[in-house]
SEFIZA-3560 file (N, C-alpha, C; in Angstrom, 3 decimals):
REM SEFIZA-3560
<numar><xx>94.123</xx><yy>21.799</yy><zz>86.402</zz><atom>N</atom></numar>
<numar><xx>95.065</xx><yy>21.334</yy><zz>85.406</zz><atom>CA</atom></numar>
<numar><xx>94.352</xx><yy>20.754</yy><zz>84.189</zz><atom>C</atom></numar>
<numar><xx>93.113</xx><yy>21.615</yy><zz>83.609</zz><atom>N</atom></numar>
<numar><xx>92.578</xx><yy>20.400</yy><zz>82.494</zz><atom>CA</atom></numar>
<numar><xx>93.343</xx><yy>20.902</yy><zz>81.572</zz><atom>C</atom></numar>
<numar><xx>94.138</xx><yy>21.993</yy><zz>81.508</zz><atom>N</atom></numar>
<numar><xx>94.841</xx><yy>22.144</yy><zz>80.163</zz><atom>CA</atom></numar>
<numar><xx>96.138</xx><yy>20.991</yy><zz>79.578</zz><atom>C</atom></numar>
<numar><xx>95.704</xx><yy>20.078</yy><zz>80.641</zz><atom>N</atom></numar>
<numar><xx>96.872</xx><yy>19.223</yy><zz>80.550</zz><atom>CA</atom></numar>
<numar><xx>96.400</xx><yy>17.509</yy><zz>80.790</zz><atom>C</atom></numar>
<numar><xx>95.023</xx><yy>17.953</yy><zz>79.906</zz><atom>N</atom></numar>
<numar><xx>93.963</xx><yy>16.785</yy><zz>80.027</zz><atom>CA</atom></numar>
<numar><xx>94.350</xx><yy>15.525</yy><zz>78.555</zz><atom>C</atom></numar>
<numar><xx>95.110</xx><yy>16.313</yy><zz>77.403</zz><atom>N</atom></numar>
<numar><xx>95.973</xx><yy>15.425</yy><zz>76.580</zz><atom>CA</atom></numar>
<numar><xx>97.111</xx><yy>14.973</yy><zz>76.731</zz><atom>C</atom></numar>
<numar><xx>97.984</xx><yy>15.383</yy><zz>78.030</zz><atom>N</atom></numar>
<numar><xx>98.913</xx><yy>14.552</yy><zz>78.457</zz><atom>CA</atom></numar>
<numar><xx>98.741</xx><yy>14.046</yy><zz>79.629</zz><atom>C</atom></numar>
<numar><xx>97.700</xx><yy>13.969</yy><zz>80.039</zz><atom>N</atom></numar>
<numar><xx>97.290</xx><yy>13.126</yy><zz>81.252</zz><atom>CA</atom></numar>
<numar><xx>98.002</xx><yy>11.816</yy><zz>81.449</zz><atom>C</atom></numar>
<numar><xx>97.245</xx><yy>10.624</yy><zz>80.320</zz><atom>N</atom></numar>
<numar><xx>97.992</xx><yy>9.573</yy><zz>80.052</zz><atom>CA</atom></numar>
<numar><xx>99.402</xx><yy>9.324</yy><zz>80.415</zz><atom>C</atom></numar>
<numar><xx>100.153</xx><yy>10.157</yy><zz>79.597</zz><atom>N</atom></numar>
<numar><xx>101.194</xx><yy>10.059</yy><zz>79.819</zz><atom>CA</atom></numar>
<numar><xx>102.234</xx><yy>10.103</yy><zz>81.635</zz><atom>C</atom></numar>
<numar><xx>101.370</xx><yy>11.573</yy><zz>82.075</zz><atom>N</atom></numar>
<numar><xx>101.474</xx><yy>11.782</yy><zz>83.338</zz><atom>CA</atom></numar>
<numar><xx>101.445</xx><yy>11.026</yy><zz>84.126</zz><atom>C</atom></numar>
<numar><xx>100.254</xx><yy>10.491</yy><zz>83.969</zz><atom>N</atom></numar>
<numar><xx>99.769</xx><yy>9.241</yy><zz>84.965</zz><atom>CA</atom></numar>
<numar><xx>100.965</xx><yy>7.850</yy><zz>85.136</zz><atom>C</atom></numar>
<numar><xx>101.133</xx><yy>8.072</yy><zz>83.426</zz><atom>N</atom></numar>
<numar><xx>102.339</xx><yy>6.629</yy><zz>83.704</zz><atom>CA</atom></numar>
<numar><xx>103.698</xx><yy>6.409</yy><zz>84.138</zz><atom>C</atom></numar>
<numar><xx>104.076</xx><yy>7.896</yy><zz>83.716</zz><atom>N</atom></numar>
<numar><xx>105.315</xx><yy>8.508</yy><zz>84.277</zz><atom>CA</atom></numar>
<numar><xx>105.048</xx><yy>8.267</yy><zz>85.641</zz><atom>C</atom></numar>
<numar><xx>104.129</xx><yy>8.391</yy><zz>86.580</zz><atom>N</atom></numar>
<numar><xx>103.860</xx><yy>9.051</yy><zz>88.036</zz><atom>CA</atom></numar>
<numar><xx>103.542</xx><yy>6.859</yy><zz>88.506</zz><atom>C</atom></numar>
<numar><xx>103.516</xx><yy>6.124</yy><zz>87.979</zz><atom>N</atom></numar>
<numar><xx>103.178</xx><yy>5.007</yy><zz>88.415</zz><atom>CA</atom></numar>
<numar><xx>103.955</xx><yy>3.891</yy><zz>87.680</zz><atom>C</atom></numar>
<numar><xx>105.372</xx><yy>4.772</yy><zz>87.230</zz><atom>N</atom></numar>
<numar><xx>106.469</xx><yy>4.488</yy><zz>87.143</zz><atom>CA</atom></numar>
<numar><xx>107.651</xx><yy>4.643</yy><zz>88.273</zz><atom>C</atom></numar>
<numar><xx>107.175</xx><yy>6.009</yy><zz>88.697</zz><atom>N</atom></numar>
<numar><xx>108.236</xx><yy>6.476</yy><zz>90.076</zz><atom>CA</atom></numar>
<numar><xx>107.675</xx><yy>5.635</yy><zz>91.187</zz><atom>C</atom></numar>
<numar><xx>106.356</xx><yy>5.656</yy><zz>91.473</zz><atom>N</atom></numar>
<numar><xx>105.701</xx><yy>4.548</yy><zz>92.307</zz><atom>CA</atom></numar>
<numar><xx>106.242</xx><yy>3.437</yy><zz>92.472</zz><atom>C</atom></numar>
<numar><xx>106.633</xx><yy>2.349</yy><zz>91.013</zz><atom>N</atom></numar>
<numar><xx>107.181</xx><yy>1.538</yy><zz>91.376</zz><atom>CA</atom></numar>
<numar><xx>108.705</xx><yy>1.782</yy><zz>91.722</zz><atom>C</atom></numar>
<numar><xx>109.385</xx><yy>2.714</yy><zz>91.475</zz><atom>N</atom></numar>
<numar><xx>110.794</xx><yy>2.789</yy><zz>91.632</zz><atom>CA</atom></numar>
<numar><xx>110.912</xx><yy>3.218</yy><zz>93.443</zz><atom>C</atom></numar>
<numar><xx>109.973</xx><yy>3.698</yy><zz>93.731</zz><atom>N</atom></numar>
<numar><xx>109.633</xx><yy>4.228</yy><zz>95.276</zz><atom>CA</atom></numar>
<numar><xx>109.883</xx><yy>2.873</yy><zz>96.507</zz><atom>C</atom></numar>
<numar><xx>108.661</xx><yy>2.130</yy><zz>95.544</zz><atom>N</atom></numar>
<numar><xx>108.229</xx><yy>0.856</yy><zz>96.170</zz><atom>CA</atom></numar>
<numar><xx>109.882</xx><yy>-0.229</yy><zz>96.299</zz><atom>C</atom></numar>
<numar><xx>110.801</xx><yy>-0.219</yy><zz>95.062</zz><atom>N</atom></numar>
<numar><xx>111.765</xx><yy>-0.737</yy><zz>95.248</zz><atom>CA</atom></numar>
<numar><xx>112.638</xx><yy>-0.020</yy><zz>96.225</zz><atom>C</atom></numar>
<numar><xx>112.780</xx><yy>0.929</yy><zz>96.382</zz><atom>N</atom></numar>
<numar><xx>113.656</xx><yy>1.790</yy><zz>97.300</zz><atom>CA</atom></numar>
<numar><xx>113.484</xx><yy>1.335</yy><zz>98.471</zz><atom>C</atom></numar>
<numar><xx>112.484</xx><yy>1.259</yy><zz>98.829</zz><atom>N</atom></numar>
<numar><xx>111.786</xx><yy>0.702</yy><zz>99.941</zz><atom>CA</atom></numar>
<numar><xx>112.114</xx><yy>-0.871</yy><zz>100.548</zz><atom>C</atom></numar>
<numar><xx>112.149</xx><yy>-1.938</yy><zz>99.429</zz><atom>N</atom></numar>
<numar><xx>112.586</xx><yy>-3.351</yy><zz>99.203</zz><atom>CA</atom></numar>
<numar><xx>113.530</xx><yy>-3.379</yy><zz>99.896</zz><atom>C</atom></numar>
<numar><xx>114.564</xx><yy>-2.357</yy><zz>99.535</zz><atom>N</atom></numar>
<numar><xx>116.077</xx><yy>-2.146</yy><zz>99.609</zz><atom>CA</atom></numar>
<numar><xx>116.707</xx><yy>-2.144</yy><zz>100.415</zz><atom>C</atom></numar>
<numar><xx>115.918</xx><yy>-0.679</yy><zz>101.327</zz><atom>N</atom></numar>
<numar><xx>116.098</xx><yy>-0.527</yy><zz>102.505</zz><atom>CA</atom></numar>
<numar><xx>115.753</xx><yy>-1.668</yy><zz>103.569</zz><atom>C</atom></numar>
<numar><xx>114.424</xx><yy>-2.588</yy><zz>103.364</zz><atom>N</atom></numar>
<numar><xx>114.099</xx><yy>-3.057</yy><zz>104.268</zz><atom>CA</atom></numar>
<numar><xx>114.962</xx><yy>-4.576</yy><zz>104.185</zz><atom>C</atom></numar>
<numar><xx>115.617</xx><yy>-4.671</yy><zz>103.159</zz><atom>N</atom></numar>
<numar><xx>116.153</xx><yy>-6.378</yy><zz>103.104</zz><atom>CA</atom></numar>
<numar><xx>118.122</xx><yy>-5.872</yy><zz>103.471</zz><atom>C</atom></numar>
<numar><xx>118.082</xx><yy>-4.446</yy><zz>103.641</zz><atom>N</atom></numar>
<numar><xx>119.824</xx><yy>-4.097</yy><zz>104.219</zz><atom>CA</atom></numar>
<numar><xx>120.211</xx><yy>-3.787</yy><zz>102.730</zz><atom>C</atom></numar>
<numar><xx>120.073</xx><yy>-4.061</yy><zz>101.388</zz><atom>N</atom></numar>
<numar><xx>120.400</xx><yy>-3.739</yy><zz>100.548</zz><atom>CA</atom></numar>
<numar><xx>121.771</xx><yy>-2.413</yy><zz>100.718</zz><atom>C</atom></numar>
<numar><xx>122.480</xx><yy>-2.780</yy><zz>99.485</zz><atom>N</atom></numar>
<numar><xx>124.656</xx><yy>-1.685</yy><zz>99.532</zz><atom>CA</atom></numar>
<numar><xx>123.599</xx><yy>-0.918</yy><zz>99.938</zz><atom>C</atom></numar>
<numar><xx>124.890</xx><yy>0.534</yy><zz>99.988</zz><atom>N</atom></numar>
<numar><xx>124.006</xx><yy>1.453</yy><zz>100.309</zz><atom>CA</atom></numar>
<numar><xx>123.765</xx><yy>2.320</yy><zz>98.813</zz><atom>C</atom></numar>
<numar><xx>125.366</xx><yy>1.913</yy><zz>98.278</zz><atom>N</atom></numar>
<numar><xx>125.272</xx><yy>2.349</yy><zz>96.497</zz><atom>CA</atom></numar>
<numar><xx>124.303</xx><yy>2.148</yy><zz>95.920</zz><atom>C</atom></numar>
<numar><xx>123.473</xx><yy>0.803</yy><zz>95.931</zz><atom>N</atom></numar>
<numar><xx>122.523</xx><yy>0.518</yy><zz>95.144</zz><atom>CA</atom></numar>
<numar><xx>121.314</xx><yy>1.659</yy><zz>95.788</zz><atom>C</atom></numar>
<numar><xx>120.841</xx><yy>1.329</yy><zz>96.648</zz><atom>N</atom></numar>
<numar><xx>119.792</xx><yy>2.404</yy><zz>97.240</zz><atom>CA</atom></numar>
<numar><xx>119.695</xx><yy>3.533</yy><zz>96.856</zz><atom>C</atom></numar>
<numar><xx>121.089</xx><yy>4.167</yy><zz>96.877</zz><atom>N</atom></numar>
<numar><xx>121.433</xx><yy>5.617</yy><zz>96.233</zz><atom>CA</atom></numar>
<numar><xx>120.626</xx><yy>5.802</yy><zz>94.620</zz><atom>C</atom></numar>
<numar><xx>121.764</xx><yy>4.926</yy><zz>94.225</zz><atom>N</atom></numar>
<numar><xx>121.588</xx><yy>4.473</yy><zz>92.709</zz><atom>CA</atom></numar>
<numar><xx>120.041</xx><yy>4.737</yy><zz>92.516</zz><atom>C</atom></numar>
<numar><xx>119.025</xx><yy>4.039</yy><zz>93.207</zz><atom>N</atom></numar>
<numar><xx>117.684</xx><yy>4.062</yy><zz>92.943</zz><atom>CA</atom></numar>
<numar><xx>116.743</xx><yy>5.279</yy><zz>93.095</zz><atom>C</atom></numar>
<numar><xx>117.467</xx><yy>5.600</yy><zz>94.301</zz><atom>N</atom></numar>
<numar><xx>116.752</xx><yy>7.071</yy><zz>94.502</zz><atom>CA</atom></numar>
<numar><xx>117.053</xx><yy>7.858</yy><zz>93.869</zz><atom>C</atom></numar>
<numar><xx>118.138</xx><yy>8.394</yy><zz>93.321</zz><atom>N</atom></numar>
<numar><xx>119.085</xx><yy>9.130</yy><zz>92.513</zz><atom>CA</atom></numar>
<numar><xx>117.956</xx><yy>8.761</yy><zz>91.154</zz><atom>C</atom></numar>
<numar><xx>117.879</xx><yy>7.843</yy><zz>90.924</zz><atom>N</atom></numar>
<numar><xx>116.803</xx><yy>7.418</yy><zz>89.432</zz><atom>CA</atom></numar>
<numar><xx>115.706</xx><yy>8.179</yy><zz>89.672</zz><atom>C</atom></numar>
<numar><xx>115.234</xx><yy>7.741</yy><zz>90.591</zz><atom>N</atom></numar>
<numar><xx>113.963</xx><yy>8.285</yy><zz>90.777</zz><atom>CA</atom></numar>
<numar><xx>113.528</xx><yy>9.848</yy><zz>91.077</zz><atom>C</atom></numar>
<numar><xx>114.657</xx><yy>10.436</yy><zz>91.221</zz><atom>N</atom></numar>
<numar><xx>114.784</xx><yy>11.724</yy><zz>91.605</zz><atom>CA</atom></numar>
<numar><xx>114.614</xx><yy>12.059</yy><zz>90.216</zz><atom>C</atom></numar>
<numar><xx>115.927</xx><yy>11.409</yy><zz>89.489</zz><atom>N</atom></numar>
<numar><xx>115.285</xx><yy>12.097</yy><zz>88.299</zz><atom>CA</atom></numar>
<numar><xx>114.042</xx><yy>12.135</yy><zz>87.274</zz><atom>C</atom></numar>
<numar><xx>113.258</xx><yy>11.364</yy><zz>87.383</zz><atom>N</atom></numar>
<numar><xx>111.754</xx><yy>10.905</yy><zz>86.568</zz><atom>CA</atom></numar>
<numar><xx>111.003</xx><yy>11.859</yy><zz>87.468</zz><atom>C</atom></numar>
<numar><xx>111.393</xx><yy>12.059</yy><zz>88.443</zz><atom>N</atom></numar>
<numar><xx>110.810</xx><yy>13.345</yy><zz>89.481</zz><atom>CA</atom></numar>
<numar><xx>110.586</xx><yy>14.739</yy><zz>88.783</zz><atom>C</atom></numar>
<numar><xx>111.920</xx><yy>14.785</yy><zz>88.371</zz><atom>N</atom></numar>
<numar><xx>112.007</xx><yy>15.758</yy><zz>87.818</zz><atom>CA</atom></numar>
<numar><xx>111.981</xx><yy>15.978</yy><zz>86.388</zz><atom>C</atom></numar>
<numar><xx>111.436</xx><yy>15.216</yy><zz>85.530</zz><atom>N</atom></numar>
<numar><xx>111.212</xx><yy>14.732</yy><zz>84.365</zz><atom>CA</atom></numar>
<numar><xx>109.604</xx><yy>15.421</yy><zz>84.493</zz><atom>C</atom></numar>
<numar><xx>109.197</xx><yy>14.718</yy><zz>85.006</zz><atom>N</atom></numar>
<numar><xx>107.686</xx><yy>14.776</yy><zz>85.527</zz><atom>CA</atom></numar>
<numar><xx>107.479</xx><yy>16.363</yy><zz>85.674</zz><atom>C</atom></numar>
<numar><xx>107.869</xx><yy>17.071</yy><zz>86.797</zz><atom>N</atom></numar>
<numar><xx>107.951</xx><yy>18.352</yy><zz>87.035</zz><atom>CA</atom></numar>
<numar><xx>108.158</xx><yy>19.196</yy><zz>86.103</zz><atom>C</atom></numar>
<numar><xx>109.509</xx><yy>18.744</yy><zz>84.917</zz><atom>N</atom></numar>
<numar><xx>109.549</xx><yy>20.280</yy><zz>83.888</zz><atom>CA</atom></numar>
<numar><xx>108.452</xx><yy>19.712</yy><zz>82.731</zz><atom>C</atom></numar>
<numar><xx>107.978</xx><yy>18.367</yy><zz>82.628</zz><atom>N</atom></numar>
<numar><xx>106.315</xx><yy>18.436</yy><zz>81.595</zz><atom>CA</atom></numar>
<numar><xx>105.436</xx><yy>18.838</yy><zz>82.419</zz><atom>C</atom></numar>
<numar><xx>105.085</xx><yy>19.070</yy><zz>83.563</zz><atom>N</atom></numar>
<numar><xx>104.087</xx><yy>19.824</yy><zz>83.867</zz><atom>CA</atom></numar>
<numar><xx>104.293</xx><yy>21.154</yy><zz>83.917</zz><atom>C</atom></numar>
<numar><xx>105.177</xx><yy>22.088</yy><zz>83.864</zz><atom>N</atom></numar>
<numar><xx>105.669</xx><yy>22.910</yy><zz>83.986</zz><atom>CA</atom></numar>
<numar><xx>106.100</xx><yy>24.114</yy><zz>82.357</zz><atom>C</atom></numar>
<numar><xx>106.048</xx><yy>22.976</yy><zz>81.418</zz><atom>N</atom></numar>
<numar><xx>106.022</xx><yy>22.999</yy><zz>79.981</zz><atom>CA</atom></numar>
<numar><xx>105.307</xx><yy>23.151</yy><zz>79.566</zz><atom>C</atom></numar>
<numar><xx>103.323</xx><yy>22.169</yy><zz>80.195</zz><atom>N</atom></numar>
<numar><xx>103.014</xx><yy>22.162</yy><zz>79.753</zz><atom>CA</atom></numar>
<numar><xx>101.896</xx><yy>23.717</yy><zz>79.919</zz><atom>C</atom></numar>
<numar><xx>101.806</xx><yy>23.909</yy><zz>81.341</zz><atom>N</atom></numar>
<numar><xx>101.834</xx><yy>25.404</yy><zz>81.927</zz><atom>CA</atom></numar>
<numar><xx>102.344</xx><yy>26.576</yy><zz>80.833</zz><atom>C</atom></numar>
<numar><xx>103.095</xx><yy>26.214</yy><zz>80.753</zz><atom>N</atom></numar>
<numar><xx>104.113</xx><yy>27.334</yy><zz>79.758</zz><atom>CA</atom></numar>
<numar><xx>103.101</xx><yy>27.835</yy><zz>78.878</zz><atom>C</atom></numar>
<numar><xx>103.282</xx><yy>26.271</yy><zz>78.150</zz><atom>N</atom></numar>
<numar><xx>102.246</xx><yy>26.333</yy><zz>76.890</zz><atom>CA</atom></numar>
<numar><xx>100.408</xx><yy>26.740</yy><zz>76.790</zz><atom>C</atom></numar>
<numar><xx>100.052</xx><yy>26.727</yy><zz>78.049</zz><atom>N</atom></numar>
<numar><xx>98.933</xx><yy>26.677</yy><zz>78.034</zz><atom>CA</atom></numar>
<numar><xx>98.730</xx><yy>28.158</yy><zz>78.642</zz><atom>C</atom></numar>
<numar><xx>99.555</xx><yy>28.933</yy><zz>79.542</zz><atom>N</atom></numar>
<numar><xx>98.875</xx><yy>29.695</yy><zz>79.865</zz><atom>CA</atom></numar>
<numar><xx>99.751</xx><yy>31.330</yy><zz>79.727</zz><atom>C</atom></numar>
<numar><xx>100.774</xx><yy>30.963</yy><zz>78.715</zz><atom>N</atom></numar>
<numar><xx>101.706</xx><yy>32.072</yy><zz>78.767</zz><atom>CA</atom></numar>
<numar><xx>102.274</xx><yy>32.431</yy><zz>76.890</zz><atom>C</atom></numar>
<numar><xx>101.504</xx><yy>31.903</yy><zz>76.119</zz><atom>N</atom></numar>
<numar><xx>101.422</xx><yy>32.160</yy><zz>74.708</zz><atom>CA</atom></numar>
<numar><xx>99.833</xx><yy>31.717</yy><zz>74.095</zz><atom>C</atom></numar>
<numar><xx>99.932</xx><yy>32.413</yy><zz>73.563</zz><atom>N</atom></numar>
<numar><xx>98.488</xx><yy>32.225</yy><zz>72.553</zz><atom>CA</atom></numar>
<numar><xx>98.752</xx><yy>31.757</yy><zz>71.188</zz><atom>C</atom></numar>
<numar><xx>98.022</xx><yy>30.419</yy><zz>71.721</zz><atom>N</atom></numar>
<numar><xx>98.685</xx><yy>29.456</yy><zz>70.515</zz><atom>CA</atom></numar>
<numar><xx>97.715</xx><yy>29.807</yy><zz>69.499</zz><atom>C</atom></numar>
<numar><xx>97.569</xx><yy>30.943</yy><zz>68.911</zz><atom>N</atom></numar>
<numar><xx>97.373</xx><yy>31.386</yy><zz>67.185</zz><atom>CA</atom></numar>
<numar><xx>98.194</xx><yy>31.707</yy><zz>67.256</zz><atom>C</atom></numar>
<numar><xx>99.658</xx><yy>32.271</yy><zz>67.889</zz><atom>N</atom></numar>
<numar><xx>100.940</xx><yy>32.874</yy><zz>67.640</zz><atom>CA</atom></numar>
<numar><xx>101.379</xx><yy>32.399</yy><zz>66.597</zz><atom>C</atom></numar>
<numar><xx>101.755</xx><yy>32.746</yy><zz>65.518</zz><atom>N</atom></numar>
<numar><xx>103.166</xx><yy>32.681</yy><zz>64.895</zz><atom>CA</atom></numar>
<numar><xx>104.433</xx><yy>32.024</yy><zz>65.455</zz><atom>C</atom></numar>
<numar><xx>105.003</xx><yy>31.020</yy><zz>64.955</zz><atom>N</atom></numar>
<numar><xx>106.385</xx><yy>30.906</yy><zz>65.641</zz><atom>CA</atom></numar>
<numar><xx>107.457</xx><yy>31.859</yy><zz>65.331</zz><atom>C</atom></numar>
<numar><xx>107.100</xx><yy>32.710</yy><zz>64.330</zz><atom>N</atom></numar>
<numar><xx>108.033</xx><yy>33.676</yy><zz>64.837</zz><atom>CA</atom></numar>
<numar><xx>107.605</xx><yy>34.877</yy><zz>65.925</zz><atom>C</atom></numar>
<numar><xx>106.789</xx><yy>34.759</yy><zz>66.484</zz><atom>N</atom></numar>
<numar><xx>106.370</xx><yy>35.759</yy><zz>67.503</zz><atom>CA</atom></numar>
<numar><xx>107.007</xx><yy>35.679</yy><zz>68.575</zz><atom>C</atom></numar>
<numar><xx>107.495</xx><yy>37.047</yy><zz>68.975</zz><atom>N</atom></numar>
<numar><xx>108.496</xx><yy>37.093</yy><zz>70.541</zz><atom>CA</atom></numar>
<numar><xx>107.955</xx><yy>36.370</yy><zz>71.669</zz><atom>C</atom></numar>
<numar><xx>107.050</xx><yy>36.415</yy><zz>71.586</zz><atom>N</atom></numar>
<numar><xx>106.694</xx><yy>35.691</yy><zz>73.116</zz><atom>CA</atom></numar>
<numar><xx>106.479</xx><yy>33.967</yy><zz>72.968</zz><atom>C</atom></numar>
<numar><xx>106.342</xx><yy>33.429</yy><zz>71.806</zz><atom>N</atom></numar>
<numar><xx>106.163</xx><yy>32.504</yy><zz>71.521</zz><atom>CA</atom></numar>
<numar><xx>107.530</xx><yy>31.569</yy><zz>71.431</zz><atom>C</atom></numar>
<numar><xx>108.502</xx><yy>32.606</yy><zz>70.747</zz><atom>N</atom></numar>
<numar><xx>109.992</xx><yy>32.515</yy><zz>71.176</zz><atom>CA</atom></numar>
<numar><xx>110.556</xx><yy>31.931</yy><zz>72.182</zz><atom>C</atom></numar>
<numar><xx>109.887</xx><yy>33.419</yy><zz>73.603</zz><atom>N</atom></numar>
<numar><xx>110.747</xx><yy>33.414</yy><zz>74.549</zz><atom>CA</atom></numar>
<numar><xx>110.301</xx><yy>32.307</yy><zz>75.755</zz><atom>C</atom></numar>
<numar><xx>108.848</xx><yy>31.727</yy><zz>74.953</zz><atom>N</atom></numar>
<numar><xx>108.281</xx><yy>30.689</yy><zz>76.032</zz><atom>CA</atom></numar>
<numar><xx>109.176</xx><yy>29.213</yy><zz>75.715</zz><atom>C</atom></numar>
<numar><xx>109.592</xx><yy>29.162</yy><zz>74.633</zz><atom>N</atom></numar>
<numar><xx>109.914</xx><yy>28.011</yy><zz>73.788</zz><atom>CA</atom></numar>
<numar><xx>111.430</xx><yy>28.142</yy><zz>74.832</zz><atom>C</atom></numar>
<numar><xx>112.243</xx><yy>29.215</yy><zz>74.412</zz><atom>N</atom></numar>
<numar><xx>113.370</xx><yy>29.860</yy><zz>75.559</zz><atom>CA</atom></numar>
<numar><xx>113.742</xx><yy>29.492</yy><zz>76.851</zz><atom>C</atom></numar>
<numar><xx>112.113</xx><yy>29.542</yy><zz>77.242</zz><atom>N</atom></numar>
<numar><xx>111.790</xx><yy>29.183</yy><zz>78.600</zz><atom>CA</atom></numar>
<numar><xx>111.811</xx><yy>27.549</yy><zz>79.028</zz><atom>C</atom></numar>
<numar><xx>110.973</xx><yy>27.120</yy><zz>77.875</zz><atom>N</atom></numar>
<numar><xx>110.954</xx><yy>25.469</yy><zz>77.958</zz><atom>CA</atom></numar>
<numar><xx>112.093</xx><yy>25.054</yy><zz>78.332</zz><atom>C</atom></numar>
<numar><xx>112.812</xx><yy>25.475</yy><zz>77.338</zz><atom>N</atom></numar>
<numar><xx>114.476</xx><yy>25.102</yy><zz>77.022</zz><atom>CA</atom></numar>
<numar><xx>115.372</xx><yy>24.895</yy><zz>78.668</zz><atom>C</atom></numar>
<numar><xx>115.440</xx><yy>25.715</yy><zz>78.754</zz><atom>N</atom></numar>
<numar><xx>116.044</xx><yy>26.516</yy><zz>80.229</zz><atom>CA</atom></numar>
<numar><xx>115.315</xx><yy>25.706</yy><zz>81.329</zz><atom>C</atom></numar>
<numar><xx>114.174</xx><yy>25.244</yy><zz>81.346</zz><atom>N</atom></numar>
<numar><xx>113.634</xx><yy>24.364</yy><zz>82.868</zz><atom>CA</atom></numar>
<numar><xx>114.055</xx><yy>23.066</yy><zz>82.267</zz><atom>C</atom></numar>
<numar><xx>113.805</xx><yy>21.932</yy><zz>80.873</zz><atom>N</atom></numar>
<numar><xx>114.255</xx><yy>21.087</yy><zz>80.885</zz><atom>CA</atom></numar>
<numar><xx>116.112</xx><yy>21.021</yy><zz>81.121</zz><atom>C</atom></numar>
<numar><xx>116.735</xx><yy>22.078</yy><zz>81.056</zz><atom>N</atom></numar>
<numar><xx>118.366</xx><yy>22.011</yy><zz>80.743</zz><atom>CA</atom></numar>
<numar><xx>118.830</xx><yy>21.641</yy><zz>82.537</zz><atom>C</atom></numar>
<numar><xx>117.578</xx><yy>22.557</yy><zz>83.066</zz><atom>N</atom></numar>
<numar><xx>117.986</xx><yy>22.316</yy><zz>84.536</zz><atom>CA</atom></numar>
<numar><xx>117.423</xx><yy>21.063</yy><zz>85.894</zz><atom>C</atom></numar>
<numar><xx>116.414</xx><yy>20.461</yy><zz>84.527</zz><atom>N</atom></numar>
<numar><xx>115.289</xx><yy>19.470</yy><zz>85.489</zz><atom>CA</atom></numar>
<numar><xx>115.957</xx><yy>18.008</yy><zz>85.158</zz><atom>C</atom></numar>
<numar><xx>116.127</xx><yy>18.245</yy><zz>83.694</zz><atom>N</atom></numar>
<numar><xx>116.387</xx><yy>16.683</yy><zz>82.722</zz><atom>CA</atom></numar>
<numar><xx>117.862</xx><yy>16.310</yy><zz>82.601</zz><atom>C</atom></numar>
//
């Protein structure tokens, strides 16, 4: 994954963000916590899950399925952008 060595940072914090949301889930369960709230948390965390998943997945896109001298008007450059579109509509 070094093509994804300038959003590392970011990755990392996203990923030790869900950590702590993990770690509360956990709190939750162990002190009897509703069961709504628990939900509530995991349900959060599911989604930064998947937040996480379509930028790595984006960033894939970008790195290994257009040749970034492309043109933005170039079809494939298009249909990757297309593509982006379509995994965040279904992740985020």
């Amino acid at each position: 994954m070094d093509h994804i060595g300038k959003e590392k940072k970011k990755l990392l914090n996203r990923l030790k963000r869900m950590r702590g949301q993990i770690e509360a889930i956990a709190r939750a369960v162990e002190e009897d916590r509703d069961c709504a709230r628990v939900l509530q948390q995991a349900t959060a965390c599911r989604g930064a899950l998947d937040g996480f998943i379509a930028e790595v997945i984006e960033d894939h896109i970008r790195a290994h399925l257009i040749d970034p001298a492309a043109a933005p008007d170039n079809p494939q450059r298009k249909a990757a952008d297309d593509l982006v579109a379509i995994v965040h509509a279904y992740l985020t």
